[in-house]
N, C-alpha and C positions, 0 to 999 in steps of 0.2 A: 343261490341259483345253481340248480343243477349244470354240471359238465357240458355235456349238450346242446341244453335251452340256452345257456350264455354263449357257445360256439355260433349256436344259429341266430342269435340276436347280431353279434357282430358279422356275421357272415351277410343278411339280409345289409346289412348298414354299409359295408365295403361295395355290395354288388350296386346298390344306387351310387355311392361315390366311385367308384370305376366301374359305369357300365360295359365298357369295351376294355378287353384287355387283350395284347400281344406280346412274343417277346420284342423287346429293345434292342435285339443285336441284331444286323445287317445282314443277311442270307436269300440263297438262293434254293438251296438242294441241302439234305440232310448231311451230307459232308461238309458244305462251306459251313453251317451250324455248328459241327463238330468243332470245326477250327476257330471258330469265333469264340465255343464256349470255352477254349484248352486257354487261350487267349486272355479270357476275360480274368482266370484266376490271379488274385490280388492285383487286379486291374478297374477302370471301370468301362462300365457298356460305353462310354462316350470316347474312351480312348482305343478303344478295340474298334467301334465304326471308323474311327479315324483313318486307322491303317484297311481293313479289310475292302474297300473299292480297288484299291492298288493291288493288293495283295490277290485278290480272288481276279482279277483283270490278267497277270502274271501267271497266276497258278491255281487254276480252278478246281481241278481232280483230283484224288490221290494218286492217277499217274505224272502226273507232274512236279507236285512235291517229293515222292519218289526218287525220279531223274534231275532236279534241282542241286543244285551245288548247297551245303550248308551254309556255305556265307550268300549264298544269294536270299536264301527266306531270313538269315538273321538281319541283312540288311533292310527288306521288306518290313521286318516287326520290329526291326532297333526302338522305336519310341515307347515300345510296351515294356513293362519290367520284367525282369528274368527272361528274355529276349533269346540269351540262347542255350539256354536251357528248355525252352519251348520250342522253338527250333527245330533240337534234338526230337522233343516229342511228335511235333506234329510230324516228322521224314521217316521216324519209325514207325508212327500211329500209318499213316500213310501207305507205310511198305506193310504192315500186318493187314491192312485190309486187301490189301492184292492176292499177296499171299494165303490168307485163310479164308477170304470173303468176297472175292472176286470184285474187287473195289468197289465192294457195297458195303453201306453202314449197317449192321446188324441192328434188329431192333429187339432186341433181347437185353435186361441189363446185365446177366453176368457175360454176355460175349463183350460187351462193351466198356467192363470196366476189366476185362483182360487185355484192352489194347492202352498202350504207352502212354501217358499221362490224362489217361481218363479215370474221373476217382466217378463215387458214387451221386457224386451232388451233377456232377457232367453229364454223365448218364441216363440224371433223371431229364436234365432239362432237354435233353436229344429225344427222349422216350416222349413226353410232352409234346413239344412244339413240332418236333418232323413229322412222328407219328400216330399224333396225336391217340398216346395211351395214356392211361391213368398214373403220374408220378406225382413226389411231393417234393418239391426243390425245398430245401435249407439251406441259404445261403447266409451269411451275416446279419443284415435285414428279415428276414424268417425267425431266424432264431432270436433274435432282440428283439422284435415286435410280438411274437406268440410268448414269450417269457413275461413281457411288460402286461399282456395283457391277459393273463392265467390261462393261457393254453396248455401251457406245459411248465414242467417243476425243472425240468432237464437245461444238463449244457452240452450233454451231447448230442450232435447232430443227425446220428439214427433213430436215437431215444425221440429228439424233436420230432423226426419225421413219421414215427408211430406213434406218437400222442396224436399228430395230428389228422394222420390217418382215422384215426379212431373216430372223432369229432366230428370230419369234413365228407359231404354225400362223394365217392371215389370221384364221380362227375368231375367233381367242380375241386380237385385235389388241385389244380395244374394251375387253373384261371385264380384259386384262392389263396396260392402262393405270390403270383404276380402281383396279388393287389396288397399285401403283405410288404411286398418288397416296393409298390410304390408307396404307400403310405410312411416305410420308414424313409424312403427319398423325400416325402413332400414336408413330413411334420413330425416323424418319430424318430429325430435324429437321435444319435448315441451319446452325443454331448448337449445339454443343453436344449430338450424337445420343446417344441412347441406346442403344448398338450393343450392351451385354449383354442386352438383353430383345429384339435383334432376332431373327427365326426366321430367318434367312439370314446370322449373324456368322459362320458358317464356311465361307460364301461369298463374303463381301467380301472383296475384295482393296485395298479402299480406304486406303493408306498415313496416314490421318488416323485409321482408327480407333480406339475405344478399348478397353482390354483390358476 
């Protein structure tokens, strides 16, 4: 099967199995976003909603994070890991947007992966769900589930994100990563999948699966 016609076989298959898709993190404004997805890194969406009601309750703007004591946000995100080292990013990412952006979130990816602990996979999901532009998130889930299921030959996460570019109508880059990342949440886990209850096992070509 061609590159393509297998992309859109699975792509038509995901879009009946996740008709609706959103992101999973807790937000208000393209900023609380911001902070949620810095947040999320080697975290998960379920522990990041956890703390953000308190957190965005306390300190909703970049001028507030700002003017915040450090040990007041690290107290705020203590149950998240790397708590303050995030911290650190969010009071800087915080002060760079005042400073260069008039405390707005730019919606540009290289202005946004030049502020303090925003990489590219951040970037995308800001660009995505605030502003709803064209991105392709790669996140763990993306990359393990487009690999398992020949999207891509790649392990690196640019690389993923241009194969899949390639493949996915720009449209639907945004909503066909979400469903990518629920599906490896529901059945494609990394250890041990559940490839009988997936709705795409007669698409995977993944030599690991299981009958």
């Amino acid at each position: 099967m061609r590159p393509k016609t297998h992309a859109n076989s699975i792509r038509r298959i995901l879009n009946r199995q996740y008709p609706v898709v959103e992101s999973p993190l807790f937000y208000n404004t393209p900023f609380q976003l911001l902070v949620a997805t810095i947040l999320s890194a080697q975290s998960t969406d379920k522990q990041v909603n956890q703390v953000t009601p308190e957190l965005f309750k306390r300190l909703a703007a970049p001028e507030d994070f700002a003017a915040a004591g450090l040990d007041t946000i690290e107290d705020l995100i203590r149950s998240i890991g790397l708590y303050r080292i995030k911290a650190k990013h969010l009071q800087s990412c915080a002060r760079r947007l005042i400073a260069d952006h008039g405390g707005k979130v730019p919606s540009s990816r290289e202005e946004l992966i030049s502020l303090p602990g925003v990489g590219r996979k951040t970037a995308n999901v800001v660009l995505g769900a605030a502003f709803d532009l064209p991105a392709v998130v790669v996140d763990t889930h993306v990359a393990r589930v487009s690999q398992r299921l020949g999207l891509t030959m790649h392990q690196s996460p640019l690389k993923i994100e241009i194969d899949l570019m390639a493949l996915i109508p720009e449209k639907e880059w945004g909503d066909f990563c979400l469903r990518l990342i629920f599906l490896g949440r529901e059945t494609c886990f990394a250890r041990y999948p559940n490839c009988t209850a997936c709705p795409l096992n007669s698409l995977c070509p993944w030599p690991g699966k299981s009958a």
